[in-house]
mmCIF file of the N, C-alpha and C atoms, coordinates in Angstrom:
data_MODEL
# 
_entry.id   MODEL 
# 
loop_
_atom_site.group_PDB 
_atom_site.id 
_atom_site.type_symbol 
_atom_site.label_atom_id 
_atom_site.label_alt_id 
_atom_site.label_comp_id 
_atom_site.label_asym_id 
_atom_site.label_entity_id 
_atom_site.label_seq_id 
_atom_site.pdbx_PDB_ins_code 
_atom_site.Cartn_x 
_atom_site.Cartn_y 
_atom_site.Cartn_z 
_atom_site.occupancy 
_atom_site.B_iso_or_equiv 
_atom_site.pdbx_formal_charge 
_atom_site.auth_seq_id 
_atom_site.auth_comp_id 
_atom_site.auth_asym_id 
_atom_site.auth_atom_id 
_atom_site.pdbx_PDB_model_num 
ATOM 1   N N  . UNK A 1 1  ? 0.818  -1.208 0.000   1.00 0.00 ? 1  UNK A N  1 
ATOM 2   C CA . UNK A 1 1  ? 0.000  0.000  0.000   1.00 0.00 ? 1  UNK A CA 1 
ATOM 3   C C  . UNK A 1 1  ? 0.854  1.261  0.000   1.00 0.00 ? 1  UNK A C  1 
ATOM 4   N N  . UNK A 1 2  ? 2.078  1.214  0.452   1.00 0.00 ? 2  UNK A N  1 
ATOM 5   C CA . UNK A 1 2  ? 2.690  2.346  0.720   1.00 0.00 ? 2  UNK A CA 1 
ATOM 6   C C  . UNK A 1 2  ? 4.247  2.721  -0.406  1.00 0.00 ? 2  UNK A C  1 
ATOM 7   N N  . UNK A 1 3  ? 3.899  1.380  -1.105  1.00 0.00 ? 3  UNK A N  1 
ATOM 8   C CA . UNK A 1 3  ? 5.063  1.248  -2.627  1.00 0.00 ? 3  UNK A CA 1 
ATOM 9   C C  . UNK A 1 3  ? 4.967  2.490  -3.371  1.00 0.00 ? 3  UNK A C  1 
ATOM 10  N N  . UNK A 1 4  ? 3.804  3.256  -3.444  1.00 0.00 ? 4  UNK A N  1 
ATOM 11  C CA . UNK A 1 4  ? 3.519  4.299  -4.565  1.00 0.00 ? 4  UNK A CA 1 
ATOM 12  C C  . UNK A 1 4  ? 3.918  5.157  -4.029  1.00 0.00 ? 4  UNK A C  1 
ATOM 13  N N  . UNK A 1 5  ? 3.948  5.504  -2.610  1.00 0.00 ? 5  UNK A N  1 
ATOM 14  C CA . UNK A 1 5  ? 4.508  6.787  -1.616  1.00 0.00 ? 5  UNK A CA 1 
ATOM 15  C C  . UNK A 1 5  ? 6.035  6.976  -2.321  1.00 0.00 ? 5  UNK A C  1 
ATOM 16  N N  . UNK A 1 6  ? 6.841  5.775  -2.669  1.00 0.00 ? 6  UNK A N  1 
ATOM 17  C CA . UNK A 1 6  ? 8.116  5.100  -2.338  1.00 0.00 ? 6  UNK A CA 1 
ATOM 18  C C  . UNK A 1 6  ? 9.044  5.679  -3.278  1.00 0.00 ? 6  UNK A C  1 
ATOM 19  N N  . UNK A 1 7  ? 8.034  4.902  -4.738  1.00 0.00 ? 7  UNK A N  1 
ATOM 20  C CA . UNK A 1 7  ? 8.277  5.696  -6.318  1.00 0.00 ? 7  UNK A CA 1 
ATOM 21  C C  . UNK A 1 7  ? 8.485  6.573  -6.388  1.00 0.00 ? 7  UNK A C  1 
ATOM 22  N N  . UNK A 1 8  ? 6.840  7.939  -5.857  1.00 0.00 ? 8  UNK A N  1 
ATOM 23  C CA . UNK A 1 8  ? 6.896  8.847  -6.484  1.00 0.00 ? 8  UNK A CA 1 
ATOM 24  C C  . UNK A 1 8  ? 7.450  10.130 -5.379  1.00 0.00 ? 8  UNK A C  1 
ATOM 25  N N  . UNK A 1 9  ? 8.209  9.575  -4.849  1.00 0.00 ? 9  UNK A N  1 
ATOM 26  C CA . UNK A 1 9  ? 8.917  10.675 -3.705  1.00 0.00 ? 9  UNK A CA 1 
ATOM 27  C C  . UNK A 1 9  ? 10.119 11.462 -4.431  1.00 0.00 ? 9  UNK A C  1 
ATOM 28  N N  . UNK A 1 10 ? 11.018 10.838 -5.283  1.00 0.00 ? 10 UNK A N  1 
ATOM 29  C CA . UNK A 1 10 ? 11.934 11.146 -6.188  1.00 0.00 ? 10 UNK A CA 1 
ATOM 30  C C  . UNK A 1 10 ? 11.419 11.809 -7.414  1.00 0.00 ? 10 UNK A C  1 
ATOM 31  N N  . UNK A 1 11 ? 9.977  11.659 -7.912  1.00 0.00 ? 11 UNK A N  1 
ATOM 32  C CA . UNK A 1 11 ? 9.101  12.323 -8.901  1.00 0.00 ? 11 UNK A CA 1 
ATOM 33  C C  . UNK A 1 11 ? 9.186  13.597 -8.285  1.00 0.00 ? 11 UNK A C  1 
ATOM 34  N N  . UNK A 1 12 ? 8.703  13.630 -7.104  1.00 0.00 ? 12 UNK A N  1 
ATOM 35  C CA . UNK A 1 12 ? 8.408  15.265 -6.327  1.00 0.00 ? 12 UNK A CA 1 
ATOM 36  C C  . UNK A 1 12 ? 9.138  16.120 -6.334  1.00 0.00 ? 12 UNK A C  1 
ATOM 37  N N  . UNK A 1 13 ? 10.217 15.492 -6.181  1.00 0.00 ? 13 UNK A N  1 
ATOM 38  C CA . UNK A 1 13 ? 11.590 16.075 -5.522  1.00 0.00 ? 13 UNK A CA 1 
ATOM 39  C C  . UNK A 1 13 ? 12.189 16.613 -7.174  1.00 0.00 ? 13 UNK A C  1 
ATOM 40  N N  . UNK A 1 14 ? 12.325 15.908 -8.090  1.00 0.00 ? 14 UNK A N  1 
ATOM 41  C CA . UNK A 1 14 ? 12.723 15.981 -9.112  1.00 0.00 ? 14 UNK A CA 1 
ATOM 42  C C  . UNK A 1 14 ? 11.496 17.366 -9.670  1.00 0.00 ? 14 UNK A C  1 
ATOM 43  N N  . UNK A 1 15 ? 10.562 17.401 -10.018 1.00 0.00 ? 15 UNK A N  1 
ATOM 44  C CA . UNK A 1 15 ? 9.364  18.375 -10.336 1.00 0.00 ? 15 UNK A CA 1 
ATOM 45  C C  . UNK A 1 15 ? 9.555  19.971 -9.719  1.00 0.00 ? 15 UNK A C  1 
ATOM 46  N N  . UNK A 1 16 ? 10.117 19.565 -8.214  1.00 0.00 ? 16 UNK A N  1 
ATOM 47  C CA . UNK A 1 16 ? 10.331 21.272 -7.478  1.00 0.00 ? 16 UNK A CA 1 
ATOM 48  C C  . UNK A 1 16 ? 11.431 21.029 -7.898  1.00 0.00 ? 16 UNK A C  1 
ATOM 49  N N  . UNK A 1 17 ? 12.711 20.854 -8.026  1.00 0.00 ? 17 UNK A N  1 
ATOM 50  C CA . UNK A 1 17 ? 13.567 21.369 -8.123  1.00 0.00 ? 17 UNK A CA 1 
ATOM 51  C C  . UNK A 1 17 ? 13.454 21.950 -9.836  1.00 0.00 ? 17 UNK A C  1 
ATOM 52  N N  . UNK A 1 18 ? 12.534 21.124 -10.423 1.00 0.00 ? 18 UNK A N  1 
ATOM 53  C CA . UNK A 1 18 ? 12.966 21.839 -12.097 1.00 0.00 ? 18 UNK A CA 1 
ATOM 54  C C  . UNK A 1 18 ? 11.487 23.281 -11.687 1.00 0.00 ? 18 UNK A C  1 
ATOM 55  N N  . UNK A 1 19 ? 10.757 23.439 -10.724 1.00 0.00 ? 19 UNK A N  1 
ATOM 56  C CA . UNK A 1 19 ? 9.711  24.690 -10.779 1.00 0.00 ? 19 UNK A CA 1 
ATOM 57  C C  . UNK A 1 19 ? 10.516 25.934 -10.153 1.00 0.00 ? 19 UNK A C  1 
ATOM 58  N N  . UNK A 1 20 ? 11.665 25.081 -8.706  1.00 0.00 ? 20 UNK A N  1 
ATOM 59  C CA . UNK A 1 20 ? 12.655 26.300 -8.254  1.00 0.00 ? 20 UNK A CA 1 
ATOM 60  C C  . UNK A 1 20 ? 13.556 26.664 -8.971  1.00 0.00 ? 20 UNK A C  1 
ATOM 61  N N  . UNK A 1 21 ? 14.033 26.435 -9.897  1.00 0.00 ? 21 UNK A N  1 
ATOM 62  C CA . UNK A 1 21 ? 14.902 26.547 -10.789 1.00 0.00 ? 21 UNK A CA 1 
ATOM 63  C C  . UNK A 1 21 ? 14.407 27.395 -11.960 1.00 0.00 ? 21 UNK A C  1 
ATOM 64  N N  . UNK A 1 22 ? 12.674 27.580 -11.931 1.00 0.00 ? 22 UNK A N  1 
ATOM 65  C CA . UNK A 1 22 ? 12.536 28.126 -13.243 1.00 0.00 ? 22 UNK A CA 1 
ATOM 66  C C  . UNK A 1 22 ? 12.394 27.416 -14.788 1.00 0.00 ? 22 UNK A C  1 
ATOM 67  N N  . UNK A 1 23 ? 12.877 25.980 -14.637 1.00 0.00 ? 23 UNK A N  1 
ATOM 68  C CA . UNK A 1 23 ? 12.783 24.846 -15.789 1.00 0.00 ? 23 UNK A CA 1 
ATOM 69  C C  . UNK A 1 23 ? 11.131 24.396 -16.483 1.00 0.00 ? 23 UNK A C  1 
ATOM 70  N N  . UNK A 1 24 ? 10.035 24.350 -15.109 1.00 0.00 ? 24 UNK A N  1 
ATOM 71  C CA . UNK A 1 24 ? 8.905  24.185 -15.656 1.00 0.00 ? 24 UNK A CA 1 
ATOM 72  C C  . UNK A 1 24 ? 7.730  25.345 -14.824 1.00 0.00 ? 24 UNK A C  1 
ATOM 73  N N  . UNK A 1 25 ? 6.969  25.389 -15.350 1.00 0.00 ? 25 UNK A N  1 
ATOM 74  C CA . UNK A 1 25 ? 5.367  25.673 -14.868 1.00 0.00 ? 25 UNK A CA 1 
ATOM 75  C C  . UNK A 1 25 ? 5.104  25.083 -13.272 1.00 0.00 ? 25 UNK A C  1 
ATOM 76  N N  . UNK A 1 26 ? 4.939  23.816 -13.348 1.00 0.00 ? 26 UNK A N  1 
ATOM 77  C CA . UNK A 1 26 ? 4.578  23.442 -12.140 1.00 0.00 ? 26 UNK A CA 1 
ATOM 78  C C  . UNK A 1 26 ? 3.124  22.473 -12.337 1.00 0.00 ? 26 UNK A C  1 
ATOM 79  N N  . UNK A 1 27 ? 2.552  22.465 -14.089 1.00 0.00 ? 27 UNK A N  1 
ATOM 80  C CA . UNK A 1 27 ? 2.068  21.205 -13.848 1.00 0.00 ? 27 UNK A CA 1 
ATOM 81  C C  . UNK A 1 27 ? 2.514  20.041 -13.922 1.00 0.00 ? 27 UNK A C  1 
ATOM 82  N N  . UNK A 1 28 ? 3.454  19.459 -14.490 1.00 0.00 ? 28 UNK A N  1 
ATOM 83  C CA . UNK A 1 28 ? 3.922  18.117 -14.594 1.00 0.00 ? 28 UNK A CA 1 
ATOM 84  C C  . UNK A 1 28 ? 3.733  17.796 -12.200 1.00 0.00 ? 28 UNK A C  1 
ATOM 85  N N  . UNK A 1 29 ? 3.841  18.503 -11.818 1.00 0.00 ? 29 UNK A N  1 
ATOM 86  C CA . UNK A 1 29 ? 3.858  18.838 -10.172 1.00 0.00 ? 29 UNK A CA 1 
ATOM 87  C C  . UNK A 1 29 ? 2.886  18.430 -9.651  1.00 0.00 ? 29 UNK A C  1 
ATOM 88  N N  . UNK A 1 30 ? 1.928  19.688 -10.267 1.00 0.00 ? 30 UNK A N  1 
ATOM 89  C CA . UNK A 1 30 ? 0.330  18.747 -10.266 1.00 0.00 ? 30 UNK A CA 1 
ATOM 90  C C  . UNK A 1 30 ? -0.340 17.851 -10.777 1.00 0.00 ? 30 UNK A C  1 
ATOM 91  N N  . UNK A 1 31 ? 0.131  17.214 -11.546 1.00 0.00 ? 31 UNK A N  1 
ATOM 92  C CA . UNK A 1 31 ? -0.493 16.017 -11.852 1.00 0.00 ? 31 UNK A CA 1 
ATOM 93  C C  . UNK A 1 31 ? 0.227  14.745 -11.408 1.00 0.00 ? 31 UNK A C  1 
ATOM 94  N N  . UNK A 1 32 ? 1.240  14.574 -10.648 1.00 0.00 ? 32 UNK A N  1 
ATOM 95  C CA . UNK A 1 32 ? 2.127  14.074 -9.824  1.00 0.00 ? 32 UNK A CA 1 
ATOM 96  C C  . UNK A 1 32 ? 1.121  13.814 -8.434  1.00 0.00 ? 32 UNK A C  1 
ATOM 97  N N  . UNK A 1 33 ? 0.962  15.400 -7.930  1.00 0.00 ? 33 UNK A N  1 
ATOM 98  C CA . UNK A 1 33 ? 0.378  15.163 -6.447  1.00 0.00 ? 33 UNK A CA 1 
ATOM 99  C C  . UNK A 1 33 ? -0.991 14.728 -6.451  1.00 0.00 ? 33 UNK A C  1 
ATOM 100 N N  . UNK A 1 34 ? -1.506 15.103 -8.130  1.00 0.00 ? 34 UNK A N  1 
ATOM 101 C CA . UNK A 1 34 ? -3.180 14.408 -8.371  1.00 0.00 ? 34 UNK A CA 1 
ATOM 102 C C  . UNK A 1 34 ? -3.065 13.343 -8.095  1.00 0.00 ? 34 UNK A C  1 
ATOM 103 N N  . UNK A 1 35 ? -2.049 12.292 -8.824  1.00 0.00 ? 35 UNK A N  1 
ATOM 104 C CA . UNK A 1 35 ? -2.088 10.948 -9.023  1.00 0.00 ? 35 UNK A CA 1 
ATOM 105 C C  . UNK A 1 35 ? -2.089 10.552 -7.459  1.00 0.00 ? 35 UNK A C  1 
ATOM 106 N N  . UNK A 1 36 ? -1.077 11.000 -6.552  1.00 0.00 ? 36 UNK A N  1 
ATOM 107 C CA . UNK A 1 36 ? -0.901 10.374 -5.548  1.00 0.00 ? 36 UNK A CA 1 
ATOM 108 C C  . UNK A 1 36 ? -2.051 10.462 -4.375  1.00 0.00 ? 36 UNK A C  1 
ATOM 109 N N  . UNK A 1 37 ? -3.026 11.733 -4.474  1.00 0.00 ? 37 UNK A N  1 
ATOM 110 C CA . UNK A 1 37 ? -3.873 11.714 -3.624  1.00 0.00 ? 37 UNK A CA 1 
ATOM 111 C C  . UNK A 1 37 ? -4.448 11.046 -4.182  1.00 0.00 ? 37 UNK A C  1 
ATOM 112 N N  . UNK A 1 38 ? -4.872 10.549 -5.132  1.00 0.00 ? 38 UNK A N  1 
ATOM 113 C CA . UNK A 1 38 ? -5.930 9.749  -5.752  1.00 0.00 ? 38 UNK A CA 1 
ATOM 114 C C  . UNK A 1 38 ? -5.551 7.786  -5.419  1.00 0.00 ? 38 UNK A C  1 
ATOM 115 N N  . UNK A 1 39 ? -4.316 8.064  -5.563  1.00 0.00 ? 39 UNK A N  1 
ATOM 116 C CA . UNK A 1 39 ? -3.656 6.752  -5.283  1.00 0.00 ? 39 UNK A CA 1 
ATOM 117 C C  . UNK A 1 39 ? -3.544 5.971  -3.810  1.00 0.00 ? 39 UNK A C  1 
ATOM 118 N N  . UNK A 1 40 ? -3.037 7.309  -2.985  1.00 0.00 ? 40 UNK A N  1 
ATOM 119 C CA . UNK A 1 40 ? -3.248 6.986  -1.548  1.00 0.00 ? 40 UNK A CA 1 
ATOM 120 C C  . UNK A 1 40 ? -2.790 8.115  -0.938  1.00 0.00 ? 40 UNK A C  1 
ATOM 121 N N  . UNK A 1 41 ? -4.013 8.544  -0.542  1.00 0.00 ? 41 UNK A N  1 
ATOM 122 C CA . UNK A 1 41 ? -3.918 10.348 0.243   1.00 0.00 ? 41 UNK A CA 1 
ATOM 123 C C  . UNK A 1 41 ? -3.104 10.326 1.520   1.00 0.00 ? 41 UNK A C  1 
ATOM 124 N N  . UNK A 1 42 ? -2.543 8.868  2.295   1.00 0.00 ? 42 UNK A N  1 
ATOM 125 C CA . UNK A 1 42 ? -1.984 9.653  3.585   1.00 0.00 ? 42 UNK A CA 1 
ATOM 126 C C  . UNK A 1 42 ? -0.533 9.416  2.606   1.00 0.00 ? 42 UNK A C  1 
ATOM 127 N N  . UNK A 1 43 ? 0.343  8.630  2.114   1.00 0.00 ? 43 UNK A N  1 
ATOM 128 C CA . UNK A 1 43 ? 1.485  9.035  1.445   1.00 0.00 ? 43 UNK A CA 1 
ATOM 129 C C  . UNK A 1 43 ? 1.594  10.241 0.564   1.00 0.00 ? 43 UNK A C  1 
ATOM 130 N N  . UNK A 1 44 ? 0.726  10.522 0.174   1.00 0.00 ? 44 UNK A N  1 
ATOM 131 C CA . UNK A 1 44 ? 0.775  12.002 -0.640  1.00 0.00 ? 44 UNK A CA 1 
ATOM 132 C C  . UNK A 1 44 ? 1.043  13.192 0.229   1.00 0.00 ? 44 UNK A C  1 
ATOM 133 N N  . UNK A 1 45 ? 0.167  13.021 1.274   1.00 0.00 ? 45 UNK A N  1 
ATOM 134 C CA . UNK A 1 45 ? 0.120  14.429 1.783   1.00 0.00 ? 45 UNK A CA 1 
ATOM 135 C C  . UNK A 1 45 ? 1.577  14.175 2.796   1.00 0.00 ? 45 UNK A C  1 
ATOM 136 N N  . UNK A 1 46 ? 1.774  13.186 3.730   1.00 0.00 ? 46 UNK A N  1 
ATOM 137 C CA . UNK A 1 46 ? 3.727  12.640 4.268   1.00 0.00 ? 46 UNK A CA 1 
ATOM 138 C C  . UNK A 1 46 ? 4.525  13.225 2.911   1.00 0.00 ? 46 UNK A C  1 
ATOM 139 N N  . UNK A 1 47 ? 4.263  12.941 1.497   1.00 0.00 ? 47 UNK A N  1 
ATOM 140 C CA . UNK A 1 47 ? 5.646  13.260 0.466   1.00 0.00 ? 47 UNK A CA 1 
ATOM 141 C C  . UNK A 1 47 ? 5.197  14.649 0.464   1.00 0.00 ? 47 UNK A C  1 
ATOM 142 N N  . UNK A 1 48 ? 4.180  15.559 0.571   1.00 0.00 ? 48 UNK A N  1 
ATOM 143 C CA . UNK A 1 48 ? 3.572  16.569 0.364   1.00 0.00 ? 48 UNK A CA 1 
ATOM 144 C C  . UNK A 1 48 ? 4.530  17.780 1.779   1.00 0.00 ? 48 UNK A C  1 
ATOM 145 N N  . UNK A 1 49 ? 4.444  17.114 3.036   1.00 0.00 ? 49 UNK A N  1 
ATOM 146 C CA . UNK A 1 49 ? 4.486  17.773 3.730   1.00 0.00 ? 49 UNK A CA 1 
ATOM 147 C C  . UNK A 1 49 ? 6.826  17.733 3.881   1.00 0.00 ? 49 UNK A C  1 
ATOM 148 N N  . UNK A 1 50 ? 6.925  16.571 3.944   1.00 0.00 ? 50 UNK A N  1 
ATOM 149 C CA . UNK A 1 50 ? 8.395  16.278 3.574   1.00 0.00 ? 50 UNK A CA 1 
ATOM 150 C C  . UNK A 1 50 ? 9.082  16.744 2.565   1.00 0.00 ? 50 UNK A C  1 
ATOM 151 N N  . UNK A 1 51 ? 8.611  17.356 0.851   1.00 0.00 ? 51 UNK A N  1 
ATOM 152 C CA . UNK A 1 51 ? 9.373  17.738 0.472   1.00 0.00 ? 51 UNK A CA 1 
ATOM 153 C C  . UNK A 1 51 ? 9.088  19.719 0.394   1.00 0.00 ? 51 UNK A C  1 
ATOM 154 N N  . UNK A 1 52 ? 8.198  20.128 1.341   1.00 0.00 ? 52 UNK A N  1 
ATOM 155 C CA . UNK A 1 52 ? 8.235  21.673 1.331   1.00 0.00 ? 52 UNK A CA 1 
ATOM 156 C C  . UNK A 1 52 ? 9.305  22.115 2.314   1.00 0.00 ? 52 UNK A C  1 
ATOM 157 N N  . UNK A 1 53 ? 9.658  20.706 3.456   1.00 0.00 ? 53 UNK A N  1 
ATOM 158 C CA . UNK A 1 53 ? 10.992 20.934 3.938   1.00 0.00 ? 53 UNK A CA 1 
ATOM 159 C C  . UNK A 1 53 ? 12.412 20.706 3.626   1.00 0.00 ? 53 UNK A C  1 
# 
């Protein structure tokens, strides 16, 4: 249940650094954090709250 948290933690991380940088927009970001609340909302919002730190 918690494999998809696992994957897409390096997706996240990878997405802000190309939005802090200026590289993208910031949807490829959101449709990242869509998938994962949709997938399993308490790992989304743990990768959610872990990578704004």
């Amino acid at each position: 249940m918690w494999l998809d948290g696992v994957y897409m933690l390096p997706l996240f991380l990878l997405f802000i650094h190309k939005v802090v940088t200026g590289e993208s927009k910031g949807w490829k970001l959101a449709v990242a954090v869509g998938y994962m609340i949709i997938a399993n909302w308490y790992s989304a919002g743990i990768n959610c709250i872990f990578s704004g730190v």
